[in-house]
C-alpha positions as CSV (number, residue, x, y, z in Angstrom):
1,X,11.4,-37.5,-46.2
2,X,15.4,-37.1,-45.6
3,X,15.9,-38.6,-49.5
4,X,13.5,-35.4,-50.2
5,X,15.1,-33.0,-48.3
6,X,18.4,-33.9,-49.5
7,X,17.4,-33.8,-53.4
8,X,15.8,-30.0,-53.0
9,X,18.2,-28.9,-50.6
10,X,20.9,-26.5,-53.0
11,X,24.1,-28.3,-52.6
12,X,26.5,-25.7,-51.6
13,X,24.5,-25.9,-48.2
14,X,25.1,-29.6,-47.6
15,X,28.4,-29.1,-45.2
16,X,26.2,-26.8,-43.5
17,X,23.2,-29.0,-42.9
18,X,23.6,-31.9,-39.8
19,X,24.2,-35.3,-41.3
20,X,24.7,-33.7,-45.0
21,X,29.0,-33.2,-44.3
22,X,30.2,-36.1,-46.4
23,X,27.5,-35.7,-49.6
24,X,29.8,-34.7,-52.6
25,X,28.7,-32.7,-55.3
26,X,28.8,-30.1,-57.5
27,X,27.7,-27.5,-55.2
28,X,29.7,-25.3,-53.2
29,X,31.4,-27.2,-50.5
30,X,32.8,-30.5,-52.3
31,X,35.2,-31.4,-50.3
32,X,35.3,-32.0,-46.0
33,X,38.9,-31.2,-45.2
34,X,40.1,-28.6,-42.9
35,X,42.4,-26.9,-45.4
36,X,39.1,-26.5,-47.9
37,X,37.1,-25.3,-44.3
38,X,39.9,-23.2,-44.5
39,X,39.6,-21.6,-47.3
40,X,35.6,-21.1,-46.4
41,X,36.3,-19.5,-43.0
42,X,35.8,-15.8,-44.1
43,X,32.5,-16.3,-46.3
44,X,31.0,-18.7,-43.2
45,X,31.9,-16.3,-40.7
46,X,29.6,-13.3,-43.0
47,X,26.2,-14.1,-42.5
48,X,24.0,-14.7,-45.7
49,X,27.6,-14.8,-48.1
50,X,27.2,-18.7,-48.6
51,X,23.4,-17.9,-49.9
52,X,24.5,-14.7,-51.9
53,X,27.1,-16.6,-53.6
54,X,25.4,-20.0,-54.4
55,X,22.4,-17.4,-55.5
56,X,24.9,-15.4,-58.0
57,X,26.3,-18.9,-59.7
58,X,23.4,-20.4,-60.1
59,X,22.1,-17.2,-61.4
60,X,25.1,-15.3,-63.1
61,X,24.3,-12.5,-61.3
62,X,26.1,-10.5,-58.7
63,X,23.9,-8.0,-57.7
64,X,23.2,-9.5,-54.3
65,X,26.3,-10.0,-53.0
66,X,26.7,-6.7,-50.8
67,X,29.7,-5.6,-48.8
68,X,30.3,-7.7,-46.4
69,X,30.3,-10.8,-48.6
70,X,32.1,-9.2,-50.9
71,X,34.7,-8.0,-48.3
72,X,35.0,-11.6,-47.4
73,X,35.3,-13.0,-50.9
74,X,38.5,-10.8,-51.3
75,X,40.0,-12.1,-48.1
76,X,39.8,-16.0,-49.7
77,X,43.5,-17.1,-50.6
78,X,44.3,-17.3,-54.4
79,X,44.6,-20.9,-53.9
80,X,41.3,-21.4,-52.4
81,X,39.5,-20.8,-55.6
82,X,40.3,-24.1,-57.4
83,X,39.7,-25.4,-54.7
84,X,36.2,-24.0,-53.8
85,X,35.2,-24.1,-57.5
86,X,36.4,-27.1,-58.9
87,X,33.2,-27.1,-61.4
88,X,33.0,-23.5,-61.8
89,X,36.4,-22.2,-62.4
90,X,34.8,-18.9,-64.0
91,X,33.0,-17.8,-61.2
92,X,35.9,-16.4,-59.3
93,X,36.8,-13.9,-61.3
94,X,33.4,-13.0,-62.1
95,X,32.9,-12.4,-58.2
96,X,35.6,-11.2,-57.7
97,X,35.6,-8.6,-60.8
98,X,31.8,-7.7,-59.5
99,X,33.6,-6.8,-55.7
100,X,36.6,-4.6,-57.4
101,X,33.8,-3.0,-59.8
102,X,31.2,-2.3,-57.3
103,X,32.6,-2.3,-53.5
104,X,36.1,-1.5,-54.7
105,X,37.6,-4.4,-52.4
106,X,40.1,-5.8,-54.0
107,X,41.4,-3.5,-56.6
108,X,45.0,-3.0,-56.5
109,X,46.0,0.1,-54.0
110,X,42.8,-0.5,-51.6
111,X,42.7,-2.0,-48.5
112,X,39.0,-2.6,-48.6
């Protein structure tokens, strides 16, 4: 039954899951150091932004991300991205485009 639960469970949530923190993948969360914890602080710390962001890659949409993920995606360090998204390295400006467009955090003379 854990074999099962670890195949259907979406991989960005396996450093969130007990006894999941080492699986690597292409998910989310690939790596376990504390500078890549680091960098996930702010979207950890807004409840549901791990699930809205996992939904809008795997899905190429953005519409569910709402404020206060997107709030928290524009606080994640320029450096962070590679980092995040080693396998995805157009999602971050597609998130991050969708936050300026939508929420305007992030666009240049904001402090959103």
């Amino acid at each position: 039954m854990m074999i099962t639960a670890a195949i259907l469970a979406p991989p960005g949530l396996a450093m969130l899951v007990p006894g999941f923190r080492n699986v690597p993948g292409p998910g989310l969360l690939p790596q376990s150091d504390e500078d890549i914890m680091d960098c996930w602080a702010s979207v950890i710390k807004s409840h549901g932004c791990i699930t809205q962001m996992y939904e809008s890659l795997c899905k190429n949409k953005f519409d569910n991300i709402g404020p206060a993920c997107c709030r928290a995606i524009t606080s994640i360090k320029h450096t962070c991205w590679p980092r995040m998204f080693p396998f995805h390295p157009k999602f971050p400006p597609l998130v991050k485009g969708y936050c300026a467009n939508y929420f305007g955090f992030g666009k240049p003379g904001t402090s959103g």
